[in-house]
C-alpha positions, 0 to 999 in steps of 0.5 A: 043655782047659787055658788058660794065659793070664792076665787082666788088669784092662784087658785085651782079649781075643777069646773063643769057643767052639763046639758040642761036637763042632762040633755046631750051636748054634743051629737056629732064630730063638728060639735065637739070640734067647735067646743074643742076651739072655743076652749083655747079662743074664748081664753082671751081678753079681746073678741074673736070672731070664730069664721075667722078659723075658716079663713083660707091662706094658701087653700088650708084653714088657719090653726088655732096658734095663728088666730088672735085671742089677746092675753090669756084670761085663765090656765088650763091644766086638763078637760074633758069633754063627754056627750052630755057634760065637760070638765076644765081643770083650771088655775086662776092666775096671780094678779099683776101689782094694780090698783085694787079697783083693777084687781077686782075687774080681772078677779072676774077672768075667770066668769068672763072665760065661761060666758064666752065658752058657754054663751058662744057654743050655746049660740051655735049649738041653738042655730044648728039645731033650731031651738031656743031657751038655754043649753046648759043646766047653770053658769057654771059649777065649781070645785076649789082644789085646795089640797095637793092630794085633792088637786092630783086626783083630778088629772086622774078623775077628769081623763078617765071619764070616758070610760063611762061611755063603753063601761057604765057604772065602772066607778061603782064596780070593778071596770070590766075590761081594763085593756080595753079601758085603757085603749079607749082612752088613748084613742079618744079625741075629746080630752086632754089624755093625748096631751099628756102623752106626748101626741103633737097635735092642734089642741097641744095649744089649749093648755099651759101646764107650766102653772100647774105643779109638776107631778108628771115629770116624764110621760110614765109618770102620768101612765103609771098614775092612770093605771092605779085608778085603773086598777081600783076596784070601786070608787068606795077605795079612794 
């Protein structure tokens, strides 16, 4: 499939891909957890080598701050990750004053971030499971976010898709049980959600918010904002 968007340097963009053939990406807790910590190391200008993680100081396995990465190579302002799919909310950063020959190479941060994330969980995924040929169903798919309404949508779009997992459909109908809905959520590991709510835990480090507008200036906001797409009767109202 050929994409014919254009990054640009402080752009917003929603990014995803799913398994070739809609095939399930993740069939077990380790799976998850592996591509959870390719998500912060693989946004990194050096190499990483990923037994690193399980290097033991003092008999406890080292946490992804203590891991070396290099300069940062994008912004993460939100993910999701779902059994056969993911989603990134990104920010292409500003571009320090350079000859343009360099400008161009580091336009490429962003390409240069997916091959590691896909190629490194491709990798692991085909070694656990003993299979060959490719895992993901393209490079990578891209939206840009040029818009501000269009932009805070997509904190609400990208955190409530877990949904699909206890509700299929939900975004065609009314969601059928919205406490239940909304418990789920906040119980689920795979996303950025506890993030926003203010829950301290390893994966706090995955994302820079700070380069992204601040809608959500206390934790409220961003719950109050869940709850009216919530409360959306169909996907046909937005």
């Amino acid at each position: 499939m050929s994409r014919t968007i254009i990054f640009s340097e402080g752009g917003y963009y929603h990014i995803y891909n799913r398994g070739v053939e809609k095939r399930l990406l993740f069939m077990d807790k380790e799976d998850y957890d592996r591509f959870v910590k390719l998500l912060y190391l693989s946004n990194g200008n050096i190499k990483f080598n990923f037994t690193d993680i399980y290097k033991y100081q003092n008999g406890i396995s080292l946490e992804l701050k203590d891991i070396e990465r290099g300069k940062r190579l994008i912004d993460i302002g939100a993910w999701c990750l779902m059994p056969n799919h993911f989603h990134v909310l990104i920010k292409v950063p500003y571009l320090e004053a350079k000859p343009q020959d360099e400008k161009i190479q580091d336009m490429k941060s962003l390409s240069v971030f997916m091959h590691k994330l896909l190629t490194g969980y491709s990798m692991y995924f085909n070694r656990k499971y003993h299979r060959k040929g490719r895992l993901f169903e393209t490079t990578f798919m891209a939206k840009h976010l040029n818009t501000d309404q269009y932009l805070k949508y997509q904190y609400a779009y990208i955190h409530l898709n877990p949904i699909g997992i206890i509700d299929k459909g939900w975004k065609k109908k009314m969601i059928s049980n919205k406490f239940k809905a909304k418990k789920f959520l906040k119980d689920y590991e795979y996303s950025s959600y506890k993030d926003y709510f203010g829950e301290k835990r390893e994966e706090n480090i995955i994302l820079n918010i700070t380069e992204f507008p601040k809608y959500f200036s206390i934790q409220i906001d961003f719950e109050s904002m869940i709850d009216e797409w919530i409360n959306f009767n169909s996907e046909e109202e937005v």
